[in-house]
N, C-alpha and C positions, 0 to 999 in steps of 0.2 A: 435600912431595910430589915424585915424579918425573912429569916430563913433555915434552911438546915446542908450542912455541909456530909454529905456522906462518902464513905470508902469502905476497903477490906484491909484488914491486915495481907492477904494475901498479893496485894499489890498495892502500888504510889499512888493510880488514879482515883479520880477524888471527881464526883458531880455537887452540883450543886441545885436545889432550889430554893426561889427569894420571891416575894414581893414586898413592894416600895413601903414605908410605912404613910397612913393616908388618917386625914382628918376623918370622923365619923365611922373608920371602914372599925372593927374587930376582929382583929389574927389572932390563930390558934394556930400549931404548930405539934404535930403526931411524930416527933425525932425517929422512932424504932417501928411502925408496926409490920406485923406478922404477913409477908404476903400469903401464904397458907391459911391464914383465918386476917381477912381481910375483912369479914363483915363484920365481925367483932372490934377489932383494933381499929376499923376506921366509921363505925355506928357519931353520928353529931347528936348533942342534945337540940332538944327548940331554941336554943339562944345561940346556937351553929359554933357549938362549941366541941372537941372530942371527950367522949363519957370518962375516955382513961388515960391517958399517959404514959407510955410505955416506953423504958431507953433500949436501943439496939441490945438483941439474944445472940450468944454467941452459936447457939444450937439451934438457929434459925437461919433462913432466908427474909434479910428485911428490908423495908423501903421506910419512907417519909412522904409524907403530907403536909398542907398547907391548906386550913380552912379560915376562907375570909366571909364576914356577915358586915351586911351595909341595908341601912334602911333608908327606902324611897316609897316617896307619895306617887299618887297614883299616876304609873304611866312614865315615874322617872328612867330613867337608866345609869349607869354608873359603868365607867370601864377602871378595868381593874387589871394592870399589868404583872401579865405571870414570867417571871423565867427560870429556865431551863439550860442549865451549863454542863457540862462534860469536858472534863481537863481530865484528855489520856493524851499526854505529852509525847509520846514515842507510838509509832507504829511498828510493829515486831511482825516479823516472816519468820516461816517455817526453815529457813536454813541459818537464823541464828540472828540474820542482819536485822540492825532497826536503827530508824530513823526518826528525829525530831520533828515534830509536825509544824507546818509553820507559824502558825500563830506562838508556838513560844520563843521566837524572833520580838517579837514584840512584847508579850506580858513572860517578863525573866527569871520573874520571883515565885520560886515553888512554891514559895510555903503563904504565901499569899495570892497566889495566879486565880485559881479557882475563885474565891471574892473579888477581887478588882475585876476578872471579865463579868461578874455578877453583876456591879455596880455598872461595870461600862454598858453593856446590855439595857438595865435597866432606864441607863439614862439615854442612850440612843435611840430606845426600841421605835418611840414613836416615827423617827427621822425613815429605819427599817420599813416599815410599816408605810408610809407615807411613798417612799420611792418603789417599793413592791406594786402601790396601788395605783403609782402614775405607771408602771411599765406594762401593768394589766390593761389597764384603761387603752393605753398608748394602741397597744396589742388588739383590744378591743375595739378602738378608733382607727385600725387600719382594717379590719374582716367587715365595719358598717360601711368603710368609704367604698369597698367594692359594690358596685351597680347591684351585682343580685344579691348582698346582704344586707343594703341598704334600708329595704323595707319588710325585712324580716329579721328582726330582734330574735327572738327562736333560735333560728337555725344559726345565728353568728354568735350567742350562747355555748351553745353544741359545740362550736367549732374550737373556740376559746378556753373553752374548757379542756376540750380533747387535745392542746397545747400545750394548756397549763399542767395538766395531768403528767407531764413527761420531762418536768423539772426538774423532777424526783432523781433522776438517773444519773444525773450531774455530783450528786452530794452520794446517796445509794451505793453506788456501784465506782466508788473514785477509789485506786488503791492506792497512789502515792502522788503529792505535790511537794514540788521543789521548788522554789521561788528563785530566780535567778542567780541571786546571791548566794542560793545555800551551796552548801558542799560536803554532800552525804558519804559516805563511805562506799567505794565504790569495788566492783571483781575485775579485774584484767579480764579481760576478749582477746579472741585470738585475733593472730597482726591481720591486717588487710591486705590483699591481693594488689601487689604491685602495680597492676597494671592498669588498674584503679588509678583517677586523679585522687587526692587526700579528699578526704572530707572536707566540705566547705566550714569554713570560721563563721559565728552566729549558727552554727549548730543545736538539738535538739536539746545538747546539755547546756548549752551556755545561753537559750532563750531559759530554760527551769521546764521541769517534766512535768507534766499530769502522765497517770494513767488509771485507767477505766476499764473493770472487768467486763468482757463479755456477758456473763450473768453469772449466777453462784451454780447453777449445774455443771457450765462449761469456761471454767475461771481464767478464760487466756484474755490476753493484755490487750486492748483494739484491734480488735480483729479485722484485719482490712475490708476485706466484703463486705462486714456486717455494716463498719463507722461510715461506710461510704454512701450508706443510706440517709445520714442525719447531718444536719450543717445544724444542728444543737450549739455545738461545740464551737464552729467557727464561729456565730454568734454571740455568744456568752465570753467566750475567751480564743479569741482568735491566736494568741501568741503560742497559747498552749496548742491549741491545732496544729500550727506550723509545724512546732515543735516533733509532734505527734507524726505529722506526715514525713517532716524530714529521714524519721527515723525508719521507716519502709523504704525512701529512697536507698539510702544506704545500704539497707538489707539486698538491695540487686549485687552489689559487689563480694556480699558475703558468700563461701564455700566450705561447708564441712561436708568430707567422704564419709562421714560415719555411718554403718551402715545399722539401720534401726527397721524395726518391725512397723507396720501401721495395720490400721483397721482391725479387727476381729483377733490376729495374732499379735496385737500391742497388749491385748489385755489379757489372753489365754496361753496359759503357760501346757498345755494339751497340743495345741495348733501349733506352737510354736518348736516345741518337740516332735512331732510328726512331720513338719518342715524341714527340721534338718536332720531327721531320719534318713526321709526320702532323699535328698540332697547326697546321701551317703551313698545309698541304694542307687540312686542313680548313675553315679559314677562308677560305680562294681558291674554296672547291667551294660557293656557297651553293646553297641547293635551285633543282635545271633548269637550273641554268649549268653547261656536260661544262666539265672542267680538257683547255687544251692535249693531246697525243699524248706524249711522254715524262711529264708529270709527270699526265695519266689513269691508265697504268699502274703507275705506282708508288705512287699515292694507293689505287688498286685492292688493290695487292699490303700493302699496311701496312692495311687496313680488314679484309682477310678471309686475310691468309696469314704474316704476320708473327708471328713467336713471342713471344706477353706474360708466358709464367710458367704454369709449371703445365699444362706441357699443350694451353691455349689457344691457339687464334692468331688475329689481325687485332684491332684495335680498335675495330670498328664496334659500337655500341652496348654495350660492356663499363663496367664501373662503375671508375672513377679511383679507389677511398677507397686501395687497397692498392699503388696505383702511385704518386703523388703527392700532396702534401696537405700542412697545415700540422704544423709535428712535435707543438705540445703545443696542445689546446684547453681552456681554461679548466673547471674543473668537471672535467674527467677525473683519474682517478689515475695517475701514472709507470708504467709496469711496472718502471722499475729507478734508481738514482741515479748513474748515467753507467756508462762503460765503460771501465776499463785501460787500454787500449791508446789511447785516446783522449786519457787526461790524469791529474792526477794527482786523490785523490778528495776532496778540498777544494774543486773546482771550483763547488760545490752540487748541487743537485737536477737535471740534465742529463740527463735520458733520452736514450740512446742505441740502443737496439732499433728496428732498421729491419727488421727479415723482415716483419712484417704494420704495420700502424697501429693498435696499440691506443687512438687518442684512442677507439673504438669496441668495445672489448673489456667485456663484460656481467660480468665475472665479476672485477673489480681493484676494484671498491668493495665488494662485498658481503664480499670476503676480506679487505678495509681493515676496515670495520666490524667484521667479526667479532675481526679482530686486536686493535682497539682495546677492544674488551668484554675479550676474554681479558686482556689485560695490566693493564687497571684491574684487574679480578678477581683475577688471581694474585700484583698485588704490593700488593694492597689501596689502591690511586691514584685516586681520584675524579677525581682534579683531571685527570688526563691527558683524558680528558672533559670535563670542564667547559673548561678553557681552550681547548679545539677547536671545542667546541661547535657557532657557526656558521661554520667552515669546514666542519665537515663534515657541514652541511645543503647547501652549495653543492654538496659531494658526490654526495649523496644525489638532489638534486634533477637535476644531471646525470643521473646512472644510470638513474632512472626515467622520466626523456624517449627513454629507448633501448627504453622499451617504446612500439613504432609501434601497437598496439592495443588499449594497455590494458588487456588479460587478467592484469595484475600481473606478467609474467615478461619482465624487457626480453630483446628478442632481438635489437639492433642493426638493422643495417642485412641486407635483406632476399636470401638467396645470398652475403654475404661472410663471411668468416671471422670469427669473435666471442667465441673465448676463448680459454684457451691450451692448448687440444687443438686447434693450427692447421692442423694436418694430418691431419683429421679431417673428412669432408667431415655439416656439421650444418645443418639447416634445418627454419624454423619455430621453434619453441621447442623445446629438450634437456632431457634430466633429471639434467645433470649443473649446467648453469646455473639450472636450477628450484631444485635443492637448494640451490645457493648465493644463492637471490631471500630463499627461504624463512629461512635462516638470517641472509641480511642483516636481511631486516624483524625478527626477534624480537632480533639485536644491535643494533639500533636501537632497539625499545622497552625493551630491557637498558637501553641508555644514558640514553634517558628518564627513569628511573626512577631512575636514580645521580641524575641530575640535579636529581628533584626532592625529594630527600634533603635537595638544599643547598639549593633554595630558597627565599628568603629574603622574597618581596612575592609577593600574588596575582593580580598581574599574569605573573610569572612561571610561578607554578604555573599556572594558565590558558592558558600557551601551551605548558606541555607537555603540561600534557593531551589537549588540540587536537591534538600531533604522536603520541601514541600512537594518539590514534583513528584519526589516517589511515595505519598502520604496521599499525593491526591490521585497516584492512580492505584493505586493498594485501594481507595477510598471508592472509587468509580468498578474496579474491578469486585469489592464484597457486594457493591450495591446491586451489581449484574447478577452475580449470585445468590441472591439475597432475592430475588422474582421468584426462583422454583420454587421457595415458599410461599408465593401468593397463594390461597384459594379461592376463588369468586363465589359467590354465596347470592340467592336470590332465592327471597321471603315469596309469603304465598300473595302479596300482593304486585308482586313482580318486579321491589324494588331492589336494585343491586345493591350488594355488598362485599367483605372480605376479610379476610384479617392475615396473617403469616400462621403458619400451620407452625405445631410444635418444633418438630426436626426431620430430618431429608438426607438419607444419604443414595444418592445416584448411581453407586458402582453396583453393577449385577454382574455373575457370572453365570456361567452355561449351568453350574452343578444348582443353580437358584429353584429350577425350574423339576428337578429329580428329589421332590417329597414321596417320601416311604409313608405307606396308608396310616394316620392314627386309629388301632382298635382300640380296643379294651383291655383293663388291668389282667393279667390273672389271676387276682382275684376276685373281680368282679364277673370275669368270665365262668367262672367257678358257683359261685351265689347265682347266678342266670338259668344256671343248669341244675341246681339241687340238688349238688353236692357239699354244698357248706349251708348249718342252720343260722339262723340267726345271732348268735353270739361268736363265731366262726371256726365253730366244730364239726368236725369231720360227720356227714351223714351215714353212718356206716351203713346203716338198710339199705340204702342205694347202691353205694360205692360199691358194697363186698357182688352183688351183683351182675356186674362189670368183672367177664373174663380176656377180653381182649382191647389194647391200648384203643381201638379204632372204633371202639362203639364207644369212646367217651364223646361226649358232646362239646367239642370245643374249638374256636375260630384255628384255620391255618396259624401256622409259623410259631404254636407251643409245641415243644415233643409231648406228645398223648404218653408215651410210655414211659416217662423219667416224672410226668404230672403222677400218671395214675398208680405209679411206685409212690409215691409222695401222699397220697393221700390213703392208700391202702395201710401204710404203717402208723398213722396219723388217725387211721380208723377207732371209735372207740374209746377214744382217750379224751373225755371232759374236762381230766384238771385245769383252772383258768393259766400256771403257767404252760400248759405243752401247748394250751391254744395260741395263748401269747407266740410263742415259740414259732408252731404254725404261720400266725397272722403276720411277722414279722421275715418267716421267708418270702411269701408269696409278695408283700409288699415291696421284698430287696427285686423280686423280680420286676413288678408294674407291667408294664405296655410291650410288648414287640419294639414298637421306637422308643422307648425310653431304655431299653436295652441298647437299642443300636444308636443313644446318646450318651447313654455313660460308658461304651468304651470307642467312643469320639468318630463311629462310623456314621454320622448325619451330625448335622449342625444341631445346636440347643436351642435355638429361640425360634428356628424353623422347621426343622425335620429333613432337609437336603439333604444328600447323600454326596458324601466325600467319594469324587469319581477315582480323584486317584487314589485312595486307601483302598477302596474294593478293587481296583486295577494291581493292585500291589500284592492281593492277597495270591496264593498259589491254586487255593480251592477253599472249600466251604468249609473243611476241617478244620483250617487256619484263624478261624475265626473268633475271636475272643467275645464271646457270650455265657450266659449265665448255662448251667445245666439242665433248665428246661426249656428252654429253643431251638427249634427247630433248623437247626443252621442250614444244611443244605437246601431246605423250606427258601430258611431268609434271601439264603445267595441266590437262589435263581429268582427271585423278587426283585433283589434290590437291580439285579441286570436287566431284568425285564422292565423297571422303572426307567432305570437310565436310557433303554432301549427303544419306547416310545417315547419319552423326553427331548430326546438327541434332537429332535428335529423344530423343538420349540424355540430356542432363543435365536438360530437363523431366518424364522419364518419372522419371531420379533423385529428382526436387525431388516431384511426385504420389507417390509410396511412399516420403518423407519420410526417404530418405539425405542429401540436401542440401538444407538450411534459409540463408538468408539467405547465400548464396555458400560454406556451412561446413560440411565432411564432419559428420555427426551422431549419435551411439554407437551407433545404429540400426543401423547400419551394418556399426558390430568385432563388433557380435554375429553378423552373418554367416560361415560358417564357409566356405564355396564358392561361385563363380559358380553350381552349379545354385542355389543356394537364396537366388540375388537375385533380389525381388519384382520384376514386371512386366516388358517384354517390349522387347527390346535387337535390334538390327541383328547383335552380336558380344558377346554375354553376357559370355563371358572377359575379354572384351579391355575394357567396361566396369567389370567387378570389380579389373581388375588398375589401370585407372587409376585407379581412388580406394586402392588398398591403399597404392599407391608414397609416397602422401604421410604413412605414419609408418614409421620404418624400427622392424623388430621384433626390431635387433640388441641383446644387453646387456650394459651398460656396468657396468664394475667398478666405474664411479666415481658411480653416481647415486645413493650415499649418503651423500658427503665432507660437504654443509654438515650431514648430522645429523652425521655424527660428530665436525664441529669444535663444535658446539653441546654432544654431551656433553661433550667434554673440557675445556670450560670452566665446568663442574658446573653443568649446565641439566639440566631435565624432556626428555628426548628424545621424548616422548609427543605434546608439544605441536606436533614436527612431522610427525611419521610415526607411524600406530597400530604399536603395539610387534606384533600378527602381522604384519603388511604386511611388516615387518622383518625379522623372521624366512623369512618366504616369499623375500626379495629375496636374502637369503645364502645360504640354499641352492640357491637359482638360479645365482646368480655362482659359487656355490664347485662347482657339480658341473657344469656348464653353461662355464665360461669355464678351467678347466684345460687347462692345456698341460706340456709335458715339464720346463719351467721356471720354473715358475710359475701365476700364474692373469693370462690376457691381457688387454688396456684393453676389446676388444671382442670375443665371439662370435655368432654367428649364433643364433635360434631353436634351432636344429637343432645347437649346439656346432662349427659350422662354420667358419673363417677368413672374414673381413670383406678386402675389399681394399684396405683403407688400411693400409701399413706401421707407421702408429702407435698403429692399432687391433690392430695383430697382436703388436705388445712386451707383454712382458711390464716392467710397471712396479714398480719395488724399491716406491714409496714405497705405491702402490696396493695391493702386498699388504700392506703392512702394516699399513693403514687395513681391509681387508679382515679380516689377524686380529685388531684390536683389536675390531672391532663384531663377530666371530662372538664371542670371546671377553663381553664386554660382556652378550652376548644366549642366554651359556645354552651354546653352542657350544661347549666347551673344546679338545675334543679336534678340530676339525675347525680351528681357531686356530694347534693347536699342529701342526697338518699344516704349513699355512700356514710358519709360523717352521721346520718341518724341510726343507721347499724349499730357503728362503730362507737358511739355513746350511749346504747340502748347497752350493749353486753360488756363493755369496759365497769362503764360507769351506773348503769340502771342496776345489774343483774352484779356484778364484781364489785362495783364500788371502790379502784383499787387506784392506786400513785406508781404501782409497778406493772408497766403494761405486759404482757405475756408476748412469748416471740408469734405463734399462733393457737389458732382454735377448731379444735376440730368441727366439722362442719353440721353438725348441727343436735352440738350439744354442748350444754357450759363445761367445756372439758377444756382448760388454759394447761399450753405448752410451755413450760422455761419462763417463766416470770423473771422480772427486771433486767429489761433486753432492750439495748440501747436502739435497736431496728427503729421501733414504732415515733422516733425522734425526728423520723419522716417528715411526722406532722408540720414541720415547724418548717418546711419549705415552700406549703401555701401561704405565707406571708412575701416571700421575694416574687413568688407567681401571679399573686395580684400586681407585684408593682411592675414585672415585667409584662403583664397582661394589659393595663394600662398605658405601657410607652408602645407596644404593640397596635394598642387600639388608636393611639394616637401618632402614628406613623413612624415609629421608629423598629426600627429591624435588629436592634445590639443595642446593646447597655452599653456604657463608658465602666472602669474598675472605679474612674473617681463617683460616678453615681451610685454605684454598688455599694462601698463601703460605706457611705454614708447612708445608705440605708440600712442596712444591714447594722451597722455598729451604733444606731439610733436606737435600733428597736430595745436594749438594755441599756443603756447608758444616757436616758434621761437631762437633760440640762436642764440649768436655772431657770434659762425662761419655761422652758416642758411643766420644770416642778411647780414654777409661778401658775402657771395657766393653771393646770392641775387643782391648785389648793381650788385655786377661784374659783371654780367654775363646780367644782365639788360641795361649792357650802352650799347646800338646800337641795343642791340637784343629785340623784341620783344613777343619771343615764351613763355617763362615763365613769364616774368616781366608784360606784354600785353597780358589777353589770351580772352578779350574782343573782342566785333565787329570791334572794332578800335584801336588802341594801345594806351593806355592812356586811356581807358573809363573803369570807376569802372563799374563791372556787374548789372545788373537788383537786388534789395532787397539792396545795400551797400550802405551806404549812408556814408557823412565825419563824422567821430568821433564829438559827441557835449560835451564836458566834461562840468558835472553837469545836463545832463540833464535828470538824472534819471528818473521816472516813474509820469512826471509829471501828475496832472490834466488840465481840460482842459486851454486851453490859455486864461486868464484873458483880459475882454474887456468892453468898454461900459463904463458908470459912470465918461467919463472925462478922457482919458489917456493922460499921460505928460510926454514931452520926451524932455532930455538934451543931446546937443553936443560934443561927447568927439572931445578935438582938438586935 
């Protein structure tokens, strides 16, 4: 073979490129040129030779080439094998540790490794190649055997491609393999919780680890939510999954009290000092003791005007879980097993993720549980269950302490964030968390039943029985609860439909219905009346005008006379900062109710007035507002609200809208404030407070736990009526379309939701989308779906590393090489359980499972026999490309050894020798 061996002094690794030496063919060989002047160092003469020769500069950045000339008659072709090697022996982490990669298990010899995988490559490649192309074909022979892609080549193109496109993730994004045998250097973990059975033996170490970055923005180690999207991985390497999953199991037994920062004050070192200012201050202020004169106003300014994240300010009465807290709580599941940049991934089960606190997140065990069903199922493994068993009751019994009322649908803690739609503002119970309750309890009584397979005494069988019955009325009771989500929906053609509304929480109380009037800013009220110009300086020709506070022109509930001192000193003075100055008090003021929200006397996301805060106050004096409101104005308001209010939520509770503190369906069947029974102070404004509390936005995703439940060849009946299902996809697919896809959330009305991550469009969500239209009868409205999703992947990006999403309707890609969109590769078990469906069967067997499943990579003799044959002349399976002969979009030729390199070493002097 000719080739050239390159490295750095500044390191051991060494690449390689070669090809074979060939009868007729003419190699040329460029050892040094200049990547900086590339058109120069690498210009061919007509005989496709290079003009110059040039050996590796120590004062450059350089690379190597390889130029082959072959001459063919007309219409010949010639293939001509290139390879591509990378011998970086070790993988190094940022805390020192590094590991031997495992390919140098096999090729031992340093100083020869780089050449011999050269050679081995070269002499393999074709075998590489061959079984690449029966696994495509294979892949491509199960999306034609499906009825509706049978006679459209096209769209099972499309499909196969947007498959292959996500293979890339596997190799990409892998940060450390361990092969059984190895024995890496490992950190002590702290001991395990007694009370814990030990970990089970065939553990996550003793199958050999993979692990797989989340993506290179967000570098945590399988992040459970995210990996639970893709059965990629079970796939390709089931043992590694195990492996993978076992390692969450055990994360439920793990406890550190360490008490750490998240979100907004994990990474501000401002926030995080004004947290435990306040924290100081606070305990100096006990109730009726005023704090001293400088540290009064600053205990003031961190209670009501200090920025906590998100928006909010001060932290007076705000909930700590997402500020502070202990990092792991016993009984919870990891969301991830550490993070890159942190250390290296041997360290153990290390949850890393600070943005929110998932010790509280509703939705990391039911994905566990269902993870754990699926993989016993698909690699036919009881035991992965069984040895878990009561860890992951301690699980279990966690998760469902997160339901604060019992209704079977835990919904965490009450206004925080609680899954991992975090920026999603959800409340009450979701139907995106419902679906995932739902699928956890029936992988749960899944599991039961593997269980009692093996049981062996009827003391045992007796206590599973006991856990399925309380799994199936946990299971019967979220399903009850899980209707006040229905909304019934009827088109202009008068055909019914529905789907589950976003989220719903039912508890109302009496103060629900006592909203404080929203006016205007004052400083808007100010610009209305012209006293501020257009750049927002004081009008002085006006203002000086004005001799008395009461001929200023401005809504109740500002003090006229603390405004019109304000603006009289304020008179006159253009420089841009006094304006500044100006513009920035009247902003700290805002609205009358944004006053009586920042010092917590009305709710924030309502305007409700806290009956017993103004009950508590002595007088209007007492009242903590800014300096130009009108307090005794406000106070006799806010009682006057309260005072025609009063008589709202019992007139509610008589014409039976609200039952025992609980909106009641009574209620949704209302279509208008005229046609609420009985008789209101403000009819609307009644209607509208009980509406607010279910939002009637729809969510792409409030089908994911059924569709993880079929794909793990379950009765999908037994969670959702199969019309209800139907009803729900034709809502989402005609209802939630965007220019780029179909988006996480739209309005009733197909309108944009104001949450930015309700307005992405998600790769992995649509593809869960076309599998269940597809699943459900839907073909052609599936293969829309998949002609999006390869128009802007693949038409417009062109890319091997899918993005997590997109904004909706512009090529603006989120987080690139995101294991999410690995989705795709679950329409392959969905055809095959679509067809045992079709053909009357209700459940898969595990032993039918895994042989599907573990077919679709792992090719046999006879598979590859067939393959060649049937490949020579024909290009329908062999060829299912643009062209015959062209690997699809995401595949690239096999590089043996080139595991999960770092970046490509350069710079400092590369030196490069000839292989002849």
């Amino acid at each position: 073979m000719t080739g050239v061996i390159m490295g750095s002094k500044k390191t051991g690794d060494r690449m390689v490129i070669a090809v074979p030496k060939m009868g007729g063919a003419d190699i040329d060989v460029q050892p040094g040129f200049r990547t900086a002047a590339y058109k120069t160092d690498l210009f061919v003469d007509p005989q496709g030779r290079f003009t110059t020769h040039k050996a590796p500069e120590s004062t450059f950045e350089c690379g190597a080439a390889i130029a082959v000339t072959v001459k063919l008659p007309a219409h010949g072709r010639a293939k001509i094998p290139f390879a591509t090697v990378m011998d970086f022996p070790k993988q190094e982490y940022v805390d020192g540790k590094s590991f031997a990669r495992a390919y140098t298990a096999r090729f031992t010899d340093e100083k020869t490794r780089a050449v011999a995988m050269t050679e081995w490559a070269l002499a393999e490649h074709a075998n590489w190649i061959g079984r690449t192309e029966a696994i495509q074909s294979g892949v491509f022979d199960i999306v034609r055997s499906d009825p509706g892609y049978a006679n459209d080549r096209p769209a099972a193109i499309r499909v196969v491609n947007l498959l292959m496109n996500e293979l890339s993730y596997l190799l990409s994004n892998a940060a450390l393999w361990v092969d059984p045998d190895g024995n890496p250097q490992r950190v002590p973990k702290p001991s395990r919780d007694a009370s814990l059975p030990a970990k089970p033996a065939g553990s996550a170490r003793d199958r050999g680890l993979a692990e797989f970055l989340e993506c290179f923005d967000y570098p945590f180690l399988n992040s459970a939510d995210v990996d639970w999207y893709s059965q990629l991985l079970l796939m390709v390497f089931p043992e590694k999954e195990e492996a993978i999953c076992q390692k969450f199991i055990d994360s439920i037994g793990d406890q550190d009290d360490t008490e750490v920062y998240f979100h907004w004050h994990a990474a501000n070192t401002k926030m995080r000092a004004e947290f435990e200012e306040w924290k100081k201050l606070k305990a100096l202020a006990p109730a009726g003791k005023p704090l001293p004169g400088d540290q009064a106003a600053r205990f003031e300014y961190l209670e009501y005007e200090a920025d906590v994240g998100d928006g909010k300010k001060g932290y007076n009465g705000r909930s700590l879980t997402h500020i502070r807290g202990p990092k792991k709580l016993k009984g919870s599941v990891s969301h991830d097993v550490g993070r890159l940049t942190a250390g290296n991934p041997m360290r153990g089960n290390v949850s890393e993720y600070d943005w929110f606190n998932t010790n509280y997140w509703v939705d990391l065990f039911p994905k566990l549980a269902q993870r754990v069903a699926r993989d016993a199922k698909f690699t036919n493994d009881p035991e992965l269950v069984t040895k878990n068993w009561e860890t992951l009751q301690t699980g279990f019994n966690y998760w469902i302490g997160l339901d604060r009322d019992g209704d079977g649908i835990p919904e965490g803690n009450a206004g925080e964030v609680k899954n991992t739609f975090d920026n999603i503002k959800l409340f009450g119970y979701d139907s995106y968390s419902a679906s995932m309750a739902l699928a956890g309890y029936k992988s749960m009584i899944r599991m039961a039943e593997m269980m009692l397979d093996k049981a062996t005494t009827e003391a045992e069988r007796s206590s599973l029985h006991a856990k399925i019955v309380n799994y199936r009325g946990r299971f019967e009771k979220a399903k009850k609860t899980i209707e006040k989500l229905w909304v019934k929906t009827r088109n202009q053609d008068g055909i019914e439909g529905g789907y589950f509304a976003t989220c719903y929480d039912p508890k109302v109380e009496p103060g629900d219905f006592a909203v404080y009037p929203q006016g205007g800013t004052l400083r808007a009220e100010l610009q209305r009346g012209g006293y501020l110009r257009d750049d927002g300086s004081v009008d002085a020709e006006r203002v000086n005008t004005i001799d008395a506070p009461s001929a200023l022109e401005l809504s109740p509930g500002f003090d006229k006379k603390a405004v019109l001192g304000l603006l009289k000193s304020h008179a006159g003075k253009t420089d841009p900062n006094q304006v500044a100055n100006l513009t920035e008090t009247l902003d700290k003021v805002g609205s009358v109710l944004d006053q009586l929200k920042k010092y917590r006397y009305a709710d924030e996301d309502k305007g409700a007035i806290d009956r017993a805060k103004w009950k508590a106050l002595p007088d209007a004096g007492a009242m903590k507002l800014g300096p130009f409101i009108d307090k005794a104005y406000v106070y006799g308001e806010m009682e006057k609200v309260l005072a025609e209010t009063a008589s709202v939520y019992p007139e509610l509770e008589r014409n039976g809208y609200i039952v025992n503190g609980e909106i009641q369906d009574k209620f949704w069947e209302v279509s208008s404030a005229e046609n609420l029974e009985g008789s209101y102070p403000d009819r609307e404004a009644a209607f509208n407070a009980l509406r607010v509390h279910k939002s009637f936005d729809v969510f792409t995703n409030q089908l994911d736990g059924l569709w993880a439940w079929i794909a793990m060849g379950e009765d999908p009946e037994e969670l959702v009526k199969p019309t209800r299902v139907q009803m729900i996809l034709k809502t989402i697919y005609e209802n939630n379309r965007v220019t780029n896809g179909w988006a996480t959330q739209r309005t009733v009305e197909g309108k944009e939701v104001k949450s930015d991550q309700g307005k992405d469009v998600w790769i992995a969500s649509n593809y869960v989308l076309a599998h269940m239209l597809d699943y459900c009868g839907m073909t052609e409205e599936s293969k829309d779906v998949y002609k999006v999703m390869d128009e802007i992947l693949l038409q417009h990006d062109n890319t091997s590393t899918s993005p997590e999403s997109v904004r909706p309707d512009e090529n603006r890609f989120i987080v690139k090489g995101y294991p999410r969109p690995g989705a795709v590769w679950t329409q392959l078990p969905l055809f095959f359980f679509k067809a045992q469906k079709q053909a009357g069967k209700k459940t898969s067997t595990p032993e039918e499972m895994k042989a599907f499943i573990q077919g679709i990579f792992n090719p046999d003799d006879a598979a590859m026999a067939a393959f060649r044959s049937r490949g020579r002349g024909k290009t329908e399976s062999a060829h299912w490309g643009r062209k015959a002969g062209r690997i699809p979009y995401g595949l690239s030729r096999v590089r043996p050894g080139a595991g999960s390199g770092p970046a490509m070493p350069g710079g400092g002097g590369t030196a490069g020798s000839v292989l002849a």
